[in-house]
Structure formats: C-alpha cells, structure tokens
Backbone as CSV, one residue per row, in Angstrom:
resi,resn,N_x,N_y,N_z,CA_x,CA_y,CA_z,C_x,C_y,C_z
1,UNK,123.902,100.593,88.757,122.650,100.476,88.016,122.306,99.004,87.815
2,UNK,120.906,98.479,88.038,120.454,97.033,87.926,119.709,97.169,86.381
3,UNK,120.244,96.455,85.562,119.758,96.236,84.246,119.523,95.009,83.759
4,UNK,118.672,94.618,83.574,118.080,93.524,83.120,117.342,93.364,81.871
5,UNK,117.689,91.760,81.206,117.369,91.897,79.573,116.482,90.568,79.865
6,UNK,114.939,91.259,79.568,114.069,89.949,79.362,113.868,89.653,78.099
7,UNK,114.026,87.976,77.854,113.934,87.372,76.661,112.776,85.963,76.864
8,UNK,113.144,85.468,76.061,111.609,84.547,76.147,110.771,84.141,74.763
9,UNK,110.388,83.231,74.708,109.263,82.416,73.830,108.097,83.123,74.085
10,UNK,107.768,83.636,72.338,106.279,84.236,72.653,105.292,83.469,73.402
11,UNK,104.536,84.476,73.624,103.330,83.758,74.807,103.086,83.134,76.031
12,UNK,104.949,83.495,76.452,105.444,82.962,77.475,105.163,83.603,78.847
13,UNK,105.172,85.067,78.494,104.993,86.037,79.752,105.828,87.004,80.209
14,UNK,106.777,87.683,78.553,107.780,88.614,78.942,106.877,89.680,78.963
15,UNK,105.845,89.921,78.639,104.909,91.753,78.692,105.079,91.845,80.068
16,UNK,104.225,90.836,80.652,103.740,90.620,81.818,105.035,90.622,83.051
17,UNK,106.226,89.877,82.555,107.401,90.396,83.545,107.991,91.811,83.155
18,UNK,107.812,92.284,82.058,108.001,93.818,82.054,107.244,94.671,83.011
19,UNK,105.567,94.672,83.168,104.940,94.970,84.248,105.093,95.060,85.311
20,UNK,105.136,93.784,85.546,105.276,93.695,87.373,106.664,94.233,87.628
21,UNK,107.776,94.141,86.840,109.290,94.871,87.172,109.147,96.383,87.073
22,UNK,108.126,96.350,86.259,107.788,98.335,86.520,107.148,98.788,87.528
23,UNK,106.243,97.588,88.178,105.891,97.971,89.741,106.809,97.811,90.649
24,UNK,108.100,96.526,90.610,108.913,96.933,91.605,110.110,98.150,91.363
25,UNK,109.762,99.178,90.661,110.366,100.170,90.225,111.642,100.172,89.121
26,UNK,111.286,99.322,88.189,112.105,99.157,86.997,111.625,100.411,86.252
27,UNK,112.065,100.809,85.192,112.324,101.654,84.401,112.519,100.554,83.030
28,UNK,111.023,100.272,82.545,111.390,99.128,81.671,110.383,99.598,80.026
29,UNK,111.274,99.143,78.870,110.765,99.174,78.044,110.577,97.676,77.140
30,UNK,109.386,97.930,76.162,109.628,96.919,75.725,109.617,96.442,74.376
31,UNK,110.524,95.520,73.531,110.618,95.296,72.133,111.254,96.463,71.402
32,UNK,112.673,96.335,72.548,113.545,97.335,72.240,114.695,97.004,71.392
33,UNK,115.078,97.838,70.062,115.554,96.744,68.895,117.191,97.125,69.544
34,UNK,117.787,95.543,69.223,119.027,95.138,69.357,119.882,96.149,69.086
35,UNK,119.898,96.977,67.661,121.211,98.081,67.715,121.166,99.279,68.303
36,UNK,119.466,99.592,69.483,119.883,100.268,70.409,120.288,99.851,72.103
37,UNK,120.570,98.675,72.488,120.326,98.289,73.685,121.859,99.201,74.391
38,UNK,123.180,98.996,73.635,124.069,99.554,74.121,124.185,101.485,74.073
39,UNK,123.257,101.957,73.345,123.053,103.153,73.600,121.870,103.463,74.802
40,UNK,121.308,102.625,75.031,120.487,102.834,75.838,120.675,102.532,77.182
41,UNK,121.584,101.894,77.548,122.452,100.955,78.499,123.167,102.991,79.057
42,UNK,123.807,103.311,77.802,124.786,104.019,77.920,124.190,105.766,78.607
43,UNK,122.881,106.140,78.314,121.991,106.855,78.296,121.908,106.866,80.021
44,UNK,120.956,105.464,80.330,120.510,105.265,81.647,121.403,105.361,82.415
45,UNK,123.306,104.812,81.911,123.913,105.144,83.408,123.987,106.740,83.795
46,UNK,123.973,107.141,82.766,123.946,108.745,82.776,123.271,109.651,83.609
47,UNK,121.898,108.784,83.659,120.717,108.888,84.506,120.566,108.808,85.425
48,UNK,121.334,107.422,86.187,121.523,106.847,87.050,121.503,107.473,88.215
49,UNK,122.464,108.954,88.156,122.446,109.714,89.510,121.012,109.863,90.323
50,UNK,120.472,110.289,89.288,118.866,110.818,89.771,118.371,110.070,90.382
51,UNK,118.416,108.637,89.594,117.604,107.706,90.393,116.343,107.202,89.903
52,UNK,116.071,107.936,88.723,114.935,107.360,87.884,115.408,106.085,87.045
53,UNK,116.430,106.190,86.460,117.338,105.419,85.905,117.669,104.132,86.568
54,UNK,117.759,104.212,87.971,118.892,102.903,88.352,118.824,101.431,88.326
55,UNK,117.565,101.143,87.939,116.854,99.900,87.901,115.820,100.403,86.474
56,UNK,116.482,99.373,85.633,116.065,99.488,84.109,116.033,97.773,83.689
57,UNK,114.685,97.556,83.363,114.574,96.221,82.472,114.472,96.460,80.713
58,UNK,114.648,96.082,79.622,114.124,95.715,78.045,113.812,94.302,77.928
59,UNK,113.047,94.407,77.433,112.798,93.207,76.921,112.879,93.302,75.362
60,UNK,113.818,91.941,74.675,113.844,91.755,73.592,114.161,90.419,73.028
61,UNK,113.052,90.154,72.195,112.534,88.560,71.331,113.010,88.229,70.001
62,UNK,112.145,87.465,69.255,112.218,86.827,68.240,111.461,87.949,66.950
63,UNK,110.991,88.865,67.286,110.225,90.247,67.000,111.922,90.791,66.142
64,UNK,112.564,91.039,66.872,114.440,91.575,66.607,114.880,90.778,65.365
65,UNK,114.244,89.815,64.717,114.880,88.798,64.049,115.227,87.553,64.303
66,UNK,115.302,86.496,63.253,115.498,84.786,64.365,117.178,84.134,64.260
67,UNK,118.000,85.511,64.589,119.084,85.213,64.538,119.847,86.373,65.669
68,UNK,121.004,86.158,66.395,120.875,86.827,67.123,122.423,87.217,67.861
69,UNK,123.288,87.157,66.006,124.505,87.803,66.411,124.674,89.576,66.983
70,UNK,123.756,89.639,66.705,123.879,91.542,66.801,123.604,91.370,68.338
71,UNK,122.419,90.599,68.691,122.497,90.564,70.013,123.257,90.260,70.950
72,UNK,123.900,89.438,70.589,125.199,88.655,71.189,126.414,89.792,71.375
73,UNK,126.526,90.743,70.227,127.637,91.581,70.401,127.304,92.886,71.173
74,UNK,125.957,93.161,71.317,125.818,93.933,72.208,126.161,93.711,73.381
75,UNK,125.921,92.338,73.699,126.399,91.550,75.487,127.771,92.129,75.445
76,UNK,128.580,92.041,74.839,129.618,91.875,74.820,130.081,93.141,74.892
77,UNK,129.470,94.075,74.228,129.393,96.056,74.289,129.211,96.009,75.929
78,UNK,127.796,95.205,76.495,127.772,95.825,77.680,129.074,95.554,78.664
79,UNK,129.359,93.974,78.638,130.539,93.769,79.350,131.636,94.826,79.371
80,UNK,132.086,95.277,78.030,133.239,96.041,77.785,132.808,97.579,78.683
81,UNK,131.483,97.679,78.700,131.236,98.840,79.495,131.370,98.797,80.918
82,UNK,131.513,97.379,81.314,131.622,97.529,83.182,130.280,97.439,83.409
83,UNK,129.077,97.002,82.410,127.751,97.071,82.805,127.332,95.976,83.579
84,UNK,127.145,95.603,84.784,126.290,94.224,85.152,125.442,94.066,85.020
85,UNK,125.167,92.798,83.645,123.459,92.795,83.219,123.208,91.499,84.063
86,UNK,121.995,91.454,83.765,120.911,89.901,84.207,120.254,89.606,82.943
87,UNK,120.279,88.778,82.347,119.430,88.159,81.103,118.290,87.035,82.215
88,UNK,116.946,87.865,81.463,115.803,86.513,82.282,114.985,86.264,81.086
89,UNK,115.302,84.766,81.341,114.594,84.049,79.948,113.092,83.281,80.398
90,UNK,112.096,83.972,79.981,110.690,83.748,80.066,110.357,82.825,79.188
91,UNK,109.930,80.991,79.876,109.525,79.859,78.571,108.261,79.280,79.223
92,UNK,107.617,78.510,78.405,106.542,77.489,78.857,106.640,76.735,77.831
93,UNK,105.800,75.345,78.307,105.566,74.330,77.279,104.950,74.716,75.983
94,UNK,105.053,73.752,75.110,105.012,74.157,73.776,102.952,73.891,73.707
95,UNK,102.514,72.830,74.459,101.423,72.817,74.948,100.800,74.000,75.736
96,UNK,101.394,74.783,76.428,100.878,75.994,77.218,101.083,76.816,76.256
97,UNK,102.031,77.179,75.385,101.832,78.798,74.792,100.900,78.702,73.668
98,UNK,100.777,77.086,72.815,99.642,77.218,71.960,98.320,77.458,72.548
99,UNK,98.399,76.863,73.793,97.010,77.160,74.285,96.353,78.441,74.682
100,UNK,97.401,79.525,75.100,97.558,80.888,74.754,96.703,81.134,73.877
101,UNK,97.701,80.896,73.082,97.654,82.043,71.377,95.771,81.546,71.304
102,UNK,95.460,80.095,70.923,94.391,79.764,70.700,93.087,80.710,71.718
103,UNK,93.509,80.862,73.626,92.359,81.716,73.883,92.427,83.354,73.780
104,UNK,93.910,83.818,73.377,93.671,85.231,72.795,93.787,85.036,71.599
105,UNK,93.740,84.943,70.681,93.688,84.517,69.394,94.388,85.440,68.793
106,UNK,95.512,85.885,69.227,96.796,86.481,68.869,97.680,85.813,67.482
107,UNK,98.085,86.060,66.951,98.987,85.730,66.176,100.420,85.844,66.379
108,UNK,101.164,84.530,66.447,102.532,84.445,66.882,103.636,85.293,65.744
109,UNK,104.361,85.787,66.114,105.227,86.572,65.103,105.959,85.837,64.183
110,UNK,105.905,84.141,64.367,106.580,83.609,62.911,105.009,82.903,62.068
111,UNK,104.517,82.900,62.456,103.150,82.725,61.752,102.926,83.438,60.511
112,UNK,103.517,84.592,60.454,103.592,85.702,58.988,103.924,85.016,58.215
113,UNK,105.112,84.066,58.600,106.066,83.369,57.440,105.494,82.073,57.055
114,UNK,104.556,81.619,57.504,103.020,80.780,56.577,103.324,79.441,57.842
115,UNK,103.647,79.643,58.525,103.814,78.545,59.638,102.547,78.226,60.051
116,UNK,102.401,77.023,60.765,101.179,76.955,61.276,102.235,77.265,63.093
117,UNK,101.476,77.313,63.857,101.185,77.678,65.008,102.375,76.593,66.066
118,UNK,101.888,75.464,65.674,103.116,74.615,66.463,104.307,74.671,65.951
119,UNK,104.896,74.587,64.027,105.918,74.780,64.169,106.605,76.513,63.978
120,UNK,105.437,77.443,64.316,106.597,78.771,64.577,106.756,78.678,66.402
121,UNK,106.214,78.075,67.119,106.700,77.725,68.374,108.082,77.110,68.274
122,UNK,108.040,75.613,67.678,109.352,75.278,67.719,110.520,75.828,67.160
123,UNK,110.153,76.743,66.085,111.404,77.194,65.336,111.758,78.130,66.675
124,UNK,110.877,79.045,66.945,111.458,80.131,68.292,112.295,79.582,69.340
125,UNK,111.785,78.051,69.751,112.527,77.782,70.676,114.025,77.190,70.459
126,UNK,114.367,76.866,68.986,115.484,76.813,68.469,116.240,77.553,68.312
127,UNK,115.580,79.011,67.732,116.239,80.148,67.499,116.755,80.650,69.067
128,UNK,115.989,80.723,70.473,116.204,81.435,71.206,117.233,80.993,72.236
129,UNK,117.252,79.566,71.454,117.990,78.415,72.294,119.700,78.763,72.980
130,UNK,120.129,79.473,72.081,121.532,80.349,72.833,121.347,81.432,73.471
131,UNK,120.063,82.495,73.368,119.826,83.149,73.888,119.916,82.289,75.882
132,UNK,119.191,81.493,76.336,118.554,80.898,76.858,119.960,80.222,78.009
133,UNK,120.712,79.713,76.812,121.763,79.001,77.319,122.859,80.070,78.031
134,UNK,122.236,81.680,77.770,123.087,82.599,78.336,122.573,83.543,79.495
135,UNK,121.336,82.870,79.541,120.780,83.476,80.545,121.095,83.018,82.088
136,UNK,121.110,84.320,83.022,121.146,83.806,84.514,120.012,83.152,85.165
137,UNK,118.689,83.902,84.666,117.387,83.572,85.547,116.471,82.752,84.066
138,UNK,116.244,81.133,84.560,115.343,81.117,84.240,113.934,80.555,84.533
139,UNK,112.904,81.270,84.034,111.390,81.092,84.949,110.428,80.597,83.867
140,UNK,110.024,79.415,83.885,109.210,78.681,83.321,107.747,79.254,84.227
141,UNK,106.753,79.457,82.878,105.585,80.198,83.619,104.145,79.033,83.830
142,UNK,104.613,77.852,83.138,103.503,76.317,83.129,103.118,76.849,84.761
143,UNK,101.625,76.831,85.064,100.977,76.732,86.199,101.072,77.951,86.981
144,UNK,101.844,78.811,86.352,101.693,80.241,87.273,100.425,81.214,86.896
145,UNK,99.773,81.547,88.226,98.796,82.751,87.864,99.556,83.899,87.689
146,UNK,98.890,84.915,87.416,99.552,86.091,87.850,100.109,86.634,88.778
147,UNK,99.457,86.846,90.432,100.196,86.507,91.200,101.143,85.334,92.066
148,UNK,101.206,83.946,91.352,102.725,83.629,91.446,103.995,83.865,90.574
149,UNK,103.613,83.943,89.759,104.345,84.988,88.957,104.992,85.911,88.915
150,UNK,104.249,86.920,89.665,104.750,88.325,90.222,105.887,87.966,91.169
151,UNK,105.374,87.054,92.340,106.126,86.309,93.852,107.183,86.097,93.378
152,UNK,107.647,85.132,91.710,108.630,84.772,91.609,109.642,86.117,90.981
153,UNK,109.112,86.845,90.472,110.106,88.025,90.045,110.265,88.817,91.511
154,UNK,109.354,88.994,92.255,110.197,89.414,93.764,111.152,88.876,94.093
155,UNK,110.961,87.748,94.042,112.125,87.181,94.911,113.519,86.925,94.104
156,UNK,113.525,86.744,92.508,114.843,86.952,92.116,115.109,88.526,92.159
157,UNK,114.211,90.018,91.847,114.607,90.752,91.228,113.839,92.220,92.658
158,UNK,113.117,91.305,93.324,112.541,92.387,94.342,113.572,93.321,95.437
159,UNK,113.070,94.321,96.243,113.988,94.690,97.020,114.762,94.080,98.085
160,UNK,115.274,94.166,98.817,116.763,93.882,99.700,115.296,93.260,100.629
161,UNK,114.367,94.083,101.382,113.693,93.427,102.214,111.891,93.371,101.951
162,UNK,111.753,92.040,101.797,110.245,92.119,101.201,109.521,92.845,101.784
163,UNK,109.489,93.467,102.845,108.854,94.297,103.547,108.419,95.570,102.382
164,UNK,109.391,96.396,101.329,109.281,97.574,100.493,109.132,97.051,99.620
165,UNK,108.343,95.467,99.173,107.785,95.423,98.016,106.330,95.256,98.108
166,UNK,105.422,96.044,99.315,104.529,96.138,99.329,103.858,97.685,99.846
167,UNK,103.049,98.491,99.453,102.409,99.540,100.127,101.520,99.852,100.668
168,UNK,101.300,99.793,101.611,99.945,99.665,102.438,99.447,101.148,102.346
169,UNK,97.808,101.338,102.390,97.202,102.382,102.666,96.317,101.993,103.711
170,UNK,96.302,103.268,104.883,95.402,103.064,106.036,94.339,104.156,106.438
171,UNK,93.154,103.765,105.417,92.123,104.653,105.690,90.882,105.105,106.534
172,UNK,90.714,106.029,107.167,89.453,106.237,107.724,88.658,106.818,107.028
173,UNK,87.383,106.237,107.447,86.101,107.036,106.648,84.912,106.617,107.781
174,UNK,83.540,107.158,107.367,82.639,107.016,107.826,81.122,106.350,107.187
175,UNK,80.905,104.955,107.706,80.056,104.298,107.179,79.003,105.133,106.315
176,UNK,78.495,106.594,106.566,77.375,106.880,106.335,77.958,107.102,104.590
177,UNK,79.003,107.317,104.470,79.380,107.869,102.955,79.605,106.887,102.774
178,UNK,79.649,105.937,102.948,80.030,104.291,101.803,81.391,104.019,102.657
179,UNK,81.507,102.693,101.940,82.830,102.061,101.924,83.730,102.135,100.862
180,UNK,84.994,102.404,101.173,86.336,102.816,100.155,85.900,101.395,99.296
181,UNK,86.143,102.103,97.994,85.557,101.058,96.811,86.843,99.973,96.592
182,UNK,88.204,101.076,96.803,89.239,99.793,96.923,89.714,99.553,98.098
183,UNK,88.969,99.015,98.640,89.531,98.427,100.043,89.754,96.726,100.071
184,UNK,90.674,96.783,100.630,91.096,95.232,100.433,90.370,94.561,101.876
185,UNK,90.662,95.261,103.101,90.162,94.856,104.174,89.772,95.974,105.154
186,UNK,88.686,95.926,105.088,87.113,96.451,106.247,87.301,96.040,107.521
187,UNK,87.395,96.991,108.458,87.396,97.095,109.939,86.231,97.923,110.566
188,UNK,85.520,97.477,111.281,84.354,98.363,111.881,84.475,98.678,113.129
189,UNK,84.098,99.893,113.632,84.905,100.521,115.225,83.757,100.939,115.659
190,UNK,82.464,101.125,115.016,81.354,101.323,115.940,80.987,100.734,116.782
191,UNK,81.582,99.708,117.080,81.021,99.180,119.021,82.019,99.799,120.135
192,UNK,82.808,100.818,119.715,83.527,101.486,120.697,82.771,103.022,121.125
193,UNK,83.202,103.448,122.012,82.932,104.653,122.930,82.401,105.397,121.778
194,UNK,81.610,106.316,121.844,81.889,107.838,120.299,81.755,108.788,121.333
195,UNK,83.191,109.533,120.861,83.548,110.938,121.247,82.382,111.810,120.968
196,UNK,81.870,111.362,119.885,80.867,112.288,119.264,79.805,112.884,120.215
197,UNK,79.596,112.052,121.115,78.664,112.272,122.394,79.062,113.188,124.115
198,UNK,80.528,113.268,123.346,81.085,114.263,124.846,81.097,115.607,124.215
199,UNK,80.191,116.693,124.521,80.610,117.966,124.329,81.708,118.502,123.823
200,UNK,82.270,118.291,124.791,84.378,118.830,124.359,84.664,118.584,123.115
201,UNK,84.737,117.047,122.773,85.013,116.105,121.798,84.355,116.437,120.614
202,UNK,83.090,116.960,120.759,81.833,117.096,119.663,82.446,117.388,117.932
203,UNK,83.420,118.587,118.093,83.982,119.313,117.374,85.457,118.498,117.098
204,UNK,86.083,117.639,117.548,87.559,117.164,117.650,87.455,115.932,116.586
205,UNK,88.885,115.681,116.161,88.731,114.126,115.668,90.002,113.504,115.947
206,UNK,89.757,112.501,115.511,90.401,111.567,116.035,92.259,111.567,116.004
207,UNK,92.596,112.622,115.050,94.143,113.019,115.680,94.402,114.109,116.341
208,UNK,93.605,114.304,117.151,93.401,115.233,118.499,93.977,114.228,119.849
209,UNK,94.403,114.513,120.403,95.568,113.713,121.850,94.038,113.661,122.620
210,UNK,92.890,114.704,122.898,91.899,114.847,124.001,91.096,113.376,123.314
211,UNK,90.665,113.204,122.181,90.225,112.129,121.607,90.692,110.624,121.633
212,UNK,91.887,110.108,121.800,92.417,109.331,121.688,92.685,108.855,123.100
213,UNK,93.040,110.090,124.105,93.188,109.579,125.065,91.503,109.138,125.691
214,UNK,90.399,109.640,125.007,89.104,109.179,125.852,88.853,107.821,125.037
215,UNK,89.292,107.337,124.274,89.068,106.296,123.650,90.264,104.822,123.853
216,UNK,91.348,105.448,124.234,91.848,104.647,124.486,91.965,104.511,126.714
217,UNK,90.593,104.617,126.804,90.834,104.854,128.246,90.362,103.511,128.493
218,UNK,89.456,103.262,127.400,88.738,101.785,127.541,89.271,100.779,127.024
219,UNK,89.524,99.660,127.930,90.108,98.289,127.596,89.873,97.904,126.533
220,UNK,88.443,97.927,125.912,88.068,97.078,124.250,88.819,97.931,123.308
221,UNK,89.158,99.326,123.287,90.100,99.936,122.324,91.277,99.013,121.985
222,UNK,91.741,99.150,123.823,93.399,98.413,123.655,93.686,96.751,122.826
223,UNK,92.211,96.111,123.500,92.578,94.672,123.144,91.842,94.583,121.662
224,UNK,91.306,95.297,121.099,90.965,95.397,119.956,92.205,95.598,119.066
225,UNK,92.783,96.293,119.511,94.073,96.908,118.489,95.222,96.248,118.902
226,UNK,95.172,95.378,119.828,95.949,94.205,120.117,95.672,93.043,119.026
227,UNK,94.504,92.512,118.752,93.898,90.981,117.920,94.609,91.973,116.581
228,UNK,94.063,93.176,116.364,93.857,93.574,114.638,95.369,93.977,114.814
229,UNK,96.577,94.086,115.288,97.637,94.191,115.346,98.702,92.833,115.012
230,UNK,98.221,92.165,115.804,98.667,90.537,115.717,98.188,89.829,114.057
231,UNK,96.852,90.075,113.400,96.095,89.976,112.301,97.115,90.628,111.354
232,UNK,97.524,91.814,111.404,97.949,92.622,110.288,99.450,91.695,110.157
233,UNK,100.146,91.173,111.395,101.685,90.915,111.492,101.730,90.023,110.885
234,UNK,100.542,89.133,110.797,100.811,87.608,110.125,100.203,87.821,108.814
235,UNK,99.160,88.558,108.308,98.599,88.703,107.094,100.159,89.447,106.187
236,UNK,100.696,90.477,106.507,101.514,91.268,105.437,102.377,90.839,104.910
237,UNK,102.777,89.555,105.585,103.994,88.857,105.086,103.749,88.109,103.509
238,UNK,102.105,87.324,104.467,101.918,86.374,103.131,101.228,86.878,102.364
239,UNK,100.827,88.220,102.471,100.480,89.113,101.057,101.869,89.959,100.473
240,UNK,102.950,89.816,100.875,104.513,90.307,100.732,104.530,89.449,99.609
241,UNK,104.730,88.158,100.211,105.595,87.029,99.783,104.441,86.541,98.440
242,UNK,103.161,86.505,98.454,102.306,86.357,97.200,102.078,87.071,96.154
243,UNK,103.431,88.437,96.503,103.459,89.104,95.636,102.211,90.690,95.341
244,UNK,101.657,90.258,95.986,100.627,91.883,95.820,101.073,93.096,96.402
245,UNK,100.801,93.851,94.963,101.890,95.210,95.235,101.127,96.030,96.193
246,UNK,100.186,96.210,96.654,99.867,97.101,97.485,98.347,96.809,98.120
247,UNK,98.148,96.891,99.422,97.127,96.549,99.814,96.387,98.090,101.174
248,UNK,94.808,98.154,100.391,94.289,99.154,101.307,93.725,98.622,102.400
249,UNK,93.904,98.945,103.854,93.196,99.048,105.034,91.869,99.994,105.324
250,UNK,90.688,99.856,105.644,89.749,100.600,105.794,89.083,100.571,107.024
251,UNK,89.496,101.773,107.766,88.840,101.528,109.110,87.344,102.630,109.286
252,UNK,86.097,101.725,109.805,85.347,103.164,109.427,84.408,102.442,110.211
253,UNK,83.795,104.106,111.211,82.771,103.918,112.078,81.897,104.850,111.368
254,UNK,80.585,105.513,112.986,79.824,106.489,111.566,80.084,107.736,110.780
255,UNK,80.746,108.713,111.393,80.998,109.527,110.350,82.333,109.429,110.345
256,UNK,83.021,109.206,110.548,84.755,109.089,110.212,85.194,110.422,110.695
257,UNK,85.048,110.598,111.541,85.752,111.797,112.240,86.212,111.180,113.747
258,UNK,85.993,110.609,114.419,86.325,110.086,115.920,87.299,108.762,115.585
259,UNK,86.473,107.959,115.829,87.273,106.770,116.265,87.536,106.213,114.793
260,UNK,87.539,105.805,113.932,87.913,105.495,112.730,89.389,106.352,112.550
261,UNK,89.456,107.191,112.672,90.457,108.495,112.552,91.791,107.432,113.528
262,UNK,91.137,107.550,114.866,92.156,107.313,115.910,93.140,105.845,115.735
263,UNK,91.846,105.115,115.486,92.573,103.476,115.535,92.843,103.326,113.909
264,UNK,92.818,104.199,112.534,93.640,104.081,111.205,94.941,104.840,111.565
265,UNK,94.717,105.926,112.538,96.220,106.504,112.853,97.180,105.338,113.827
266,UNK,96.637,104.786,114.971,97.519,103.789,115.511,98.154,102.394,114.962
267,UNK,96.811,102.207,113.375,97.431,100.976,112.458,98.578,101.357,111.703
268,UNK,98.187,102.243,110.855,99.540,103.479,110.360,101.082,103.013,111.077
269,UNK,100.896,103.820,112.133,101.807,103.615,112.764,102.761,102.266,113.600
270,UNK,101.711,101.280,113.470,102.128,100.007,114.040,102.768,99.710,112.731
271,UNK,102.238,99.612,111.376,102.656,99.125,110.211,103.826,99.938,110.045
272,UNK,104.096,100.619,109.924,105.251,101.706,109.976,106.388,100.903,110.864
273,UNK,106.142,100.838,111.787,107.093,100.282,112.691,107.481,98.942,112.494
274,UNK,106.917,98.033,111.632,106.903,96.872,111.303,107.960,96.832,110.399
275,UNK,108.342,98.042,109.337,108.595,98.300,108.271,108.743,98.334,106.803
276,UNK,107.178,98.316,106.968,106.434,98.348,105.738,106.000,99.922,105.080
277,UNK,105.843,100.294,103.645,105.060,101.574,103.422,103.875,101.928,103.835
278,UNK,103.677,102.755,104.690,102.499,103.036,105.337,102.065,104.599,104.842
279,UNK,100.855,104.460,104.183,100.420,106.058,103.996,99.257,106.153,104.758
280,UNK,99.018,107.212,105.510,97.478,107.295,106.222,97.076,108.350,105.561
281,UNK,95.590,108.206,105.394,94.740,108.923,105.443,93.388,109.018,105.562
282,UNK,92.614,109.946,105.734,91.128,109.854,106.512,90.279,110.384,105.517
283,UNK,89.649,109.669,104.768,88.699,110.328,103.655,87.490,111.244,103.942
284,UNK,86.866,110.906,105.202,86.096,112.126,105.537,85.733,113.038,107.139
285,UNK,87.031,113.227,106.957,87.498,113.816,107.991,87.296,115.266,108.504
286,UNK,87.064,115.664,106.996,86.298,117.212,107.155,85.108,117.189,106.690
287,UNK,84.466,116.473,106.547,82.867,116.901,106.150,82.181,116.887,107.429
C-alpha cells in the first residue's frame, strides 16, 4: 500500500495536492485529525486487497493543533506497523501565501488567535518546522500554476510509466450536430472519399471492414494518418509530462457515420499501441 501524509503551510497548496493525487488514483482525505491517522492507516491495509485502498494520501496541518507530539507518535505507530509512509511537505514564501490569503480573502487558521496575517504565517512555519525536517518530498509551490504543479506530483508520486497518467478519448461525430464541447483537439476528414455516395456503403459505417477498406484505398487516407500519427507521438508526451490528466480527440466529417468513424477507430488504436489509455467512441453513429 502507497500512503502518503501531506503537510504544509496554509495557503501553500495541500487541497490542491490532495486533488490532483485523487486524479492519479489516491484514495485521499483531507484534515484528517492526528488520533485517527493510525486507525486509518490500519483500516486501508485491510482494504488494500481490493484495490480501492492501495494508494491513500491525508493531509494534515496546523488545523490538528500548533504542536505536534501526537503526530509524531503516530509516525512512529506507523513504522511499528511495517507501514511505508511518504510525508510531502507543501511551502511557499511568506510573500506568496499572504498574497493568497489577501486575493481569496480567506482567513488563515491562526488569525482566530488575534494575529495579524504575517505573524500567524510565521508562527506556522515555526510550528511546522519539525514536521518539515521529517519530511521526504519537499515542493515549494512560488511560481507554479496549476498545471506545473500537478507535473511535479507526477513525477514524485505518478505511475511507473507516464504514459497511464494520462487518458485519452477518441471521438467521432458529425459536423452537422456540432462539435464535442470538450474537445481538446479537432480533426476534419471531409476532404476524403464519402462512402456515403457508394450504394453498398450508403447504410455501413465506418467500423465496417467494406468501409475502411474503400477509404483506405486512397493514398490521402494513408498519408493523412501518417502526419496526424507522427502529431499525436510528439504531442502526448508533452501533455504527459505537463501533467494534464486527460485529453479528448475529435475526429468529425459530415454526419459521423463514414469516415470520422474509420480514421477515430485507427487513432484509437495507434494510441493504444503507443501505450497510452485509449477509449473510442463515436457520438453519432446511429442517428
């Protein structure tokens, strides 16, 4: 089981690494209090078989209290359990998280205690300061968007091959009904052959073998799906590696029954083979 304890200076960006670790399939909660972490530790290995369980993040702060022996002896519960944790300590400048708080106009959790704003920053970073000094990973968030951010929790906490930290969808449709509203990238196939015009074909679509083979009889099919093949090999990486969890393909001529069908089924499958998540499907395929 991969268990991981995010900690961190408010306003730093532990919600936000709880998130994105729940997209790379963590099982994560958050502002989970200290005298349950070792029952909960104890719960999930339990779980573990299934597989819902096996990758579990918490995150827990200065929210727990600004002292942090209980926490400390839980580490020490987990060790005694044979548990291998990861502690990731989420910080930024004391200049970046006020500047935070100031554009959500949030209130910092030692602020209750009549602080002004800069020094319940510094007291946190005093208090969290052994926390910090016990951590394996740490990720200062000064200058990160959201997606570099994300990039950097892939790469300490993502899967074995960046390839399954992304999911591709590969859709056909047909211009006349619109364009897929989430489509990341638009492909247009109406300057190729349409089946639609051979009798036989009239009625067929495009994962029909009689269809595919009349469409791929013509050279502009092949070298078409040659360029947008070569396009996809070099694009997936650096949308891998930038961290975006999932990106839609949209291939669409006019009604999405012929050739849209044929060349989203041969991208499918090239991406597949690449070994990336590939789901196909054809949005209007029966109308």
């Amino acid at each position: 089981m991969e268990f991981i304890i995010i900690s961190g200076l408010s306003g730093a960006g532990k919600s936000s690494a709880a998130a994105f670790l729940e997209d790379l399939g963590f099982y994560c909660v958050d502002n989970l209090p200290v005298a349950l972490i070792t029952s909960f530790a104890g719960l999930c290995r339990a779980g573990a078989g299934s597989g819902k369980y096996s990758r579990v993040a918490l995150v827990t702060d200065i929210r727990g209290g600004q002292t942090f022996d209980e926490f400390f002896q839980a580490l020490d519960e987990l060790s005694a359990m044979d548990l291998d944790y990861k502690i990731l300590f989420v910080e930024a400048s004391d200049d970046v998280i006020i500047k935070r708080y100031k554009e959500t106009r949030h209130n910092h959790p030692l602020c209750r205690q009549g602080l002004s704003l800069p020094e319940a920053v510094q007291l946190e970073r005093t208090a969290l300061d052994p926390v910090r000094c016990r951590a394996g990973h740490i990720l200062n968030t000064d200058g990160l968007n959201l997606s570099k951010f994300r990039g950097e929790l892939l790469r300490l906490f993502g899967m074995e091959s960046p390839n399954e930290a992304i999911s591709v969808s590969v859709t056909s449709f047909g211009f006349k009904y619109g364009i897929p509203i989430d489509a990341d990238l638009v492909f247009d196939v109406r300057f190729l052959p349409n089946p639609y015009y051979i009798p036989e074909l009239k009625e067929c679509t495009g994962l029909e073998e009689d269809v595919r083979a009349f469409l791929f009889g013509y050279q502009q099919t092949h070298e078409f799906l040659r360029y947008l093949e070569a396009l996809l090999a070099f694009l997936l990486p650096q949308y891998a590696q930038e961290g975006k969890p999932s990106l839609v393909i949209a291939v669409g001529c006019t009604g999405g029954h012929h050739r849209s069908v044929a060349i989203a089924h041969a991208l499918a499958e090239f991406i597949h083979q690449k070994g990336y998540q590939a789901r196909e499907q054809h949005r209007d395929i029966s109308r």
